[in-house]
C-alpha positions as CSV (number, residue, x, y, z in Angstrom):
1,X,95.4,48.4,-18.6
2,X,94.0,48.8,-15.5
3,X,90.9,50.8,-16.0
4,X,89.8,47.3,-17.9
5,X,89.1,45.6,-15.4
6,X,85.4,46.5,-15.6
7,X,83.1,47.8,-18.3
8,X,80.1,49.9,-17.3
9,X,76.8,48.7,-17.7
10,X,73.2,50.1,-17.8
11,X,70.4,48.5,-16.9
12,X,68.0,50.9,-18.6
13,X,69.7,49.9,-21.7
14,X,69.3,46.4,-21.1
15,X,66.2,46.2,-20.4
16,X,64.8,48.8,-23.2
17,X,67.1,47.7,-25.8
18,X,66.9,45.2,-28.3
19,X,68.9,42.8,-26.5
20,X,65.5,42.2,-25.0
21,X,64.4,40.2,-28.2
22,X,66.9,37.4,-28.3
23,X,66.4,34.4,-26.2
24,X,67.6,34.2,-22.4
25,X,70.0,31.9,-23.7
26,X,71.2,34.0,-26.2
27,X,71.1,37.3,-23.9
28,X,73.8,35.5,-21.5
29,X,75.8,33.9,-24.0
30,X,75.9,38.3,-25.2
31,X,77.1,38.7,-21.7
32,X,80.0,36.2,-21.6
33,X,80.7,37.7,-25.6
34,X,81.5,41.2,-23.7
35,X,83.6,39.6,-20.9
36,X,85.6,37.9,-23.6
37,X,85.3,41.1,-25.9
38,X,86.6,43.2,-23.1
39,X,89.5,41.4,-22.1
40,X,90.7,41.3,-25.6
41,X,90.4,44.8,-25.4
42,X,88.1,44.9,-28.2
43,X,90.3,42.6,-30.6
44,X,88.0,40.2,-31.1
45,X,88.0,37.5,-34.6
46,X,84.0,36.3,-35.6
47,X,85.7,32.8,-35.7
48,X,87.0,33.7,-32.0
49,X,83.2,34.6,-31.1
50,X,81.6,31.8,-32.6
51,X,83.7,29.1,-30.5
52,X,83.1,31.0,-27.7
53,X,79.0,31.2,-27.5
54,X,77.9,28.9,-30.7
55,X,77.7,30.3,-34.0
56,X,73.8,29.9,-34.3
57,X,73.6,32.6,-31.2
58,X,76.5,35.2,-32.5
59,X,74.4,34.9,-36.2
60,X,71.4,36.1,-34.4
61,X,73.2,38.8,-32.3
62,X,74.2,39.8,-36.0
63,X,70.8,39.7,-37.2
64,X,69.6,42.2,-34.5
65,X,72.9,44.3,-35.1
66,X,74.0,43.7,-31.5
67,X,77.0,42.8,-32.4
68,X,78.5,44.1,-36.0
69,X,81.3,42.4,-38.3
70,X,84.2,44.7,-39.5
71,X,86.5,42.6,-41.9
72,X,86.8,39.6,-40.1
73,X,86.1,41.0,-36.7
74,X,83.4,41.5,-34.4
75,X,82.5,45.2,-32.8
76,X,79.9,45.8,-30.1
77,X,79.6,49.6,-29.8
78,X,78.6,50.4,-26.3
79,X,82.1,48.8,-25.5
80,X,84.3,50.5,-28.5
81,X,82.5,53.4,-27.1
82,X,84.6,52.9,-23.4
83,X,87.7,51.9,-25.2
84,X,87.6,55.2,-26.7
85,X,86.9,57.3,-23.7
86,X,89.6,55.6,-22.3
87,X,92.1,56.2,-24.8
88,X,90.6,59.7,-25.0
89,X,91.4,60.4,-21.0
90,X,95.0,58.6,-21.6
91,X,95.8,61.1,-24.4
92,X,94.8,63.7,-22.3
93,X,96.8,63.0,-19.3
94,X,99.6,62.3,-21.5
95,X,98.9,65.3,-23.2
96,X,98.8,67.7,-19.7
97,X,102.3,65.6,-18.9
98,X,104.0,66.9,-22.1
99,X,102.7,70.5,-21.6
100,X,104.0,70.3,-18.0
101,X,107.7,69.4,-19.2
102,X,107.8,71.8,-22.0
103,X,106.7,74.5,-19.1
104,X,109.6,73.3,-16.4
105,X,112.1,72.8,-19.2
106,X,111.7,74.6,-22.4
107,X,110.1,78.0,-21.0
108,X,111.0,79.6,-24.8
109,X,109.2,77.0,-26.5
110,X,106.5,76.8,-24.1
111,X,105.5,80.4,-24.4
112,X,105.7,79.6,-28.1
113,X,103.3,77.1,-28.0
114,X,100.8,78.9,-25.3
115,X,100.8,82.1,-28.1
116,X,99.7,79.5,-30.3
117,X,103.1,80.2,-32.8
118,X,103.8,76.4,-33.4
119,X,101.9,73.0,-32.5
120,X,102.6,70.5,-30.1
121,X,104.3,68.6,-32.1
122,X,106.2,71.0,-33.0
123,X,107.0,71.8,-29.7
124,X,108.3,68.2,-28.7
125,X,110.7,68.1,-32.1
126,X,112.1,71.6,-31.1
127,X,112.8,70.5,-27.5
128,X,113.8,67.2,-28.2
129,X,112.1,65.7,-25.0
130,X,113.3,62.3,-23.9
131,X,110.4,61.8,-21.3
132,X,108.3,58.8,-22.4
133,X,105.2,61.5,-22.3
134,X,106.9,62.9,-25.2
135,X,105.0,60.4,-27.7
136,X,103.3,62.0,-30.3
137,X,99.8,61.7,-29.0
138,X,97.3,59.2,-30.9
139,X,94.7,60.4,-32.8
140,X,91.5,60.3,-30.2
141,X,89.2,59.1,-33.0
142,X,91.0,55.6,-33.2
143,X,90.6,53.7,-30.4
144,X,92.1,50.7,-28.7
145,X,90.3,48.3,-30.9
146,X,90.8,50.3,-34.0
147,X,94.5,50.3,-33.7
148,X,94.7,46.6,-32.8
149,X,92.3,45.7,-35.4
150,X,94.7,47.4,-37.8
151,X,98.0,45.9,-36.6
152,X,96.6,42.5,-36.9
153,X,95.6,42.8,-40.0
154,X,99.0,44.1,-41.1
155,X,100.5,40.8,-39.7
156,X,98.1,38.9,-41.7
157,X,98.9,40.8,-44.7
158,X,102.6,39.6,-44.5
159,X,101.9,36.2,-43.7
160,X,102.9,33.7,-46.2
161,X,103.1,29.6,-47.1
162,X,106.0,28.1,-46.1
163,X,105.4,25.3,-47.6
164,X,104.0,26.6,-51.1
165,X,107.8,29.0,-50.8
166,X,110.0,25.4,-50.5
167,X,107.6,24.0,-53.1
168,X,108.3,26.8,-55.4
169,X,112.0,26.9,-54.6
170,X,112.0,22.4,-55.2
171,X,110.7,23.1,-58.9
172,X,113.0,26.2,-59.4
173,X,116.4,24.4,-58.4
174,X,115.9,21.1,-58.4
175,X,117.3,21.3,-55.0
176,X,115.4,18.5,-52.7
177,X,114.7,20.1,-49.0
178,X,112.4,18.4,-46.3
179,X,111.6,21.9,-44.6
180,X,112.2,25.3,-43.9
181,X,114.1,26.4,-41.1
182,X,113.2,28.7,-38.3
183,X,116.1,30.7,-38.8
184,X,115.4,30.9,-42.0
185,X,111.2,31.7,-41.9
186,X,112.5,34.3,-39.1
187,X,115.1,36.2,-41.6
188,X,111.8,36.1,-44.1
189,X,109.6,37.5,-41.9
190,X,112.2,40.4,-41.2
191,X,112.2,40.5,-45.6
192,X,108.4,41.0,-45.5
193,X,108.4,43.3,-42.6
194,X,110.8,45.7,-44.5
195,X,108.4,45.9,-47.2
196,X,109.5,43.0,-49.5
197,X,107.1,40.7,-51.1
198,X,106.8,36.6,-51.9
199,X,107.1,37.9,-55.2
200,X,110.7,39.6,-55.0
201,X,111.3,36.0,-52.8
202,X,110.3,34.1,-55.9
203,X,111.5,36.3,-58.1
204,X,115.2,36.5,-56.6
205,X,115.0,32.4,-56.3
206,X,114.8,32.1,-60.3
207,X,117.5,35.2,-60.7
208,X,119.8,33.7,-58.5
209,X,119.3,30.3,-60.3
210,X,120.2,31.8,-63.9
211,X,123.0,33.9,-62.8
212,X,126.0,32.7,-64.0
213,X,128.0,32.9,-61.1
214,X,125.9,30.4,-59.4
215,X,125.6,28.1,-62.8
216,X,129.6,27.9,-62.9
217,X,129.1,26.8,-59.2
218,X,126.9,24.1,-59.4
219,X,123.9,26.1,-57.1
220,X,126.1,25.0,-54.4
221,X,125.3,28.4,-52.3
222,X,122.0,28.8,-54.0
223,X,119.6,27.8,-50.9
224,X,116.1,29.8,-49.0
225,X,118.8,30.8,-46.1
226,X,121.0,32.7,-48.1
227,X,118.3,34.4,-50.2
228,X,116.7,35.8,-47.0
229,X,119.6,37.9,-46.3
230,X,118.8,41.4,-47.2
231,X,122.0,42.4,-49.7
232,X,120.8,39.0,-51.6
233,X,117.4,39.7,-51.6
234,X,117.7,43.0,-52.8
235,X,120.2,42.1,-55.1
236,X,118.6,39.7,-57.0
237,X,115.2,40.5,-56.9
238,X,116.1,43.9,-58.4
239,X,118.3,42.7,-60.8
240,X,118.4,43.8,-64.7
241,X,118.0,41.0,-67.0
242,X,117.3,41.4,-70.6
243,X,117.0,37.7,-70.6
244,X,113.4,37.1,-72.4
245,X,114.2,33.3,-71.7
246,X,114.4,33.9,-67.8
247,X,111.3,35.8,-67.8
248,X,109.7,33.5,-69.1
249,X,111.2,30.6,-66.8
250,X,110.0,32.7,-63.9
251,X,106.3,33.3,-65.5
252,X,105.8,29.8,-66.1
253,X,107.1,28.7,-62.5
254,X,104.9,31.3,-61.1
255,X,101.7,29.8,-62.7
């Protein structure tokens, strides 16, 4: 984004505020903190920060509230405060761009919209605008950093052990494999994405190992690749068993 290239600054606020109490040292350490902080566009980890000016000086920074935690990343205000501004002025244009559309090409709904007789929203669903200023408009009170903050932590939150999965899936089968491949941690990731869990993974592995289908055949097509497909996945981690003995096969492998 072009408009951060450059951060605004006040001296008055330097100078009276309680940046003023750290040490020189500290105070331009704080300085190369909002460079980096900036140019991350506020996405910014505490373990990030600390590699980048010492933990001893970003503890301090915390200490004075300079510089808050949220979760697992760090927030300085007087930047998230830009960030949103900007946001706010992108909405807006984008907003004024969407208005001037509906005025050129959808006069009805338009005058709809000026009486006040259905949203904005509403107006770009009626008129079925395929103008890229026809994205619903963000929500002004999250900012840049907000929404980043939040999409990284969804990423996180689907994040799984590789190596605990092929562990699990070695003392499920029996089956001996050396790793996991990329195709196959891909097709998982796409699982996850979707909304599946590691526990429907694990929980399809042991199904698909007590069905008899796959007992007549030896577990021959029984591997991680061919449970990441999505019919499989869904197939056998949804799968009706009044089998008490397989529940308790997958309880105890789950310990």
């Amino acid at each position: 984004m072009d408009k951060l290239q450059w951060f605004k600054f006040s001296y008055a606020e330097w100078r009276m505020g309680k940046i003023q109490r750290c040490s020189e040292i500290t105070q331009a350490r704080f300085i190369n903190l909002c460079c980096l902080y900036w140019s991350k566009e506020g996405i910014l980890t505490k373990e990030d920060a600390e590699i980048e000016i010492d933990k001893e000086h970003l503890d301090f920074l915390i200490s004075k509230k300079i510089v808050t935690i949220d979760t697992d990343f760090i927030c300085i205000d007087f930047l998230n405060e830009q960030l949103k501004e900007i946001e706010e002025d992108v909405n807006k244009r984008s907003k004024s761009g969407i208005i001037g559309n509906l005025k050129r090409w959808h006069k009805d709904i338009y005058k709809k919209y000026e009486k006040s007789e259905i949203t904005l929203n509403e107006a770009i669903s009626l008129s079925k605008l395929s103008h890229t200023d026809s994205t619903p408009i963000a929500t002004p009170s999250q900012n840049i950093a907000e929404k980043r903050r939040e999409e990284k932590r969804r990423e996180e939150n689907i994040n799984i052990s590789f190596d605990d999965l092929k562990d699990f899936f070695i003392k499920t089968t029996g089956k001996k494999i050396t790793v996991v491949s990329e195709k196959t941690k891909k097709e998982i990731n796409k699982r996850l994405k979707e909304g599946y869990t590691l526990e429907h993974i694990k929980k399809a592995i042991t199904n698909c190992y007590n069905d008899e289908y796959h007992k007549q055949t030896k577990h021959k097509y029984l591997t991680l690749e061919f449970i990441s497909r999505a019919d499989k996945l869904e197939r056998f981690s949804t799968m009706n068993t009044n089998n008490t003995d397989l529940t308790d096969l997958y309880n105890q492998l789950n310990k």
